[in-house]
C-alpha positions in Angstrom: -6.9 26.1 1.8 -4.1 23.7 1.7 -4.8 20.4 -0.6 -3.8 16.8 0.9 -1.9 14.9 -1.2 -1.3 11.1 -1.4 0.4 8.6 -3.0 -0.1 4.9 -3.4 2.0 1.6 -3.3 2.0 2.2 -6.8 4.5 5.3 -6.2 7.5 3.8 -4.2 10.6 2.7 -5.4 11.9 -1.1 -4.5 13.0 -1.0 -0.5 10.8 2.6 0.2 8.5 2.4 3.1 6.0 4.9 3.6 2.8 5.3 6.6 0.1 3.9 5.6 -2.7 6.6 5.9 -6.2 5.2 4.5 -7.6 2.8 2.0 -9.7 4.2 -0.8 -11.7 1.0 -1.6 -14.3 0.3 1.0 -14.8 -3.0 -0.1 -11.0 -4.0 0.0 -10.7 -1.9 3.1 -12.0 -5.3 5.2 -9.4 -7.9 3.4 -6.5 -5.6 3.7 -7.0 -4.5 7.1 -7.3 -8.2 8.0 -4.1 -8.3 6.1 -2.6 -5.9 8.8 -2.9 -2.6 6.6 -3.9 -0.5 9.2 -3.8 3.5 9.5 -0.2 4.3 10.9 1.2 0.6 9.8 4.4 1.0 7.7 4.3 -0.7 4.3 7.7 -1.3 2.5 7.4 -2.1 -1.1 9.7 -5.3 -1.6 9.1 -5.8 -5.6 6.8 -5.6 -8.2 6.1 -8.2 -11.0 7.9 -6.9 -14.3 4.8 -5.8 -15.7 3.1 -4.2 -12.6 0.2 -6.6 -12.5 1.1 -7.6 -8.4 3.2 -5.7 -5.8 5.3 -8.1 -3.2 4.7 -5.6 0.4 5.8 -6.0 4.0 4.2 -5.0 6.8 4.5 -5.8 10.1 7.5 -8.4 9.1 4.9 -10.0 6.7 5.3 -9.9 3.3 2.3 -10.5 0.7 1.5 -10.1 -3.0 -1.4 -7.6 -4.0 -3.0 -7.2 -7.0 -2.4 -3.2 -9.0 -5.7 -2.4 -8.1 -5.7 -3.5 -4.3 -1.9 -1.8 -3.8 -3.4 1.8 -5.5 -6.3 1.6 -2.9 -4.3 1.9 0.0 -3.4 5.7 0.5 0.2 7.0 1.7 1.7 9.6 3.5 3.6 12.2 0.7 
């Protein structure tokens, strides 16, 4: 049987997009789809703070700061 894999926000480099595939935290899951992190959605990480405490994201044309926690919630396609 054939493992999935994921990744997280966490995992990109600066200007990588990935699909965004699920969000781990059910109680995040609410603010971040309201945030327009939907399954399917395209997130491209835009920057990180210098010591990886929040992750500057786009989706959609929006961009938005999320905290390390809230960015390795949100599951990506390998």
């Amino acid at each position: 049987m054939m493992q999935r894999r994921y990744r997280s926000i966490l995992d990109l480099k600066i200007k990588e997009s990935a699909k965004a595939l699920a969000i781990s935290d059910s109680e995040l899951a609410c603010k971040l789809t309201a945030m327009g992190v939907l399954p399917g959605t395209m997130v491209e990480l835009v920057r990180h703070s210098p010591f990886g405490s929040a992750y500057y994201v786009k989706v959609d044309g929006i961009r938005f700061a999320l905290r390390a926690e809230e960015a390795a919630s949100i599951l990506l396609e390998v």
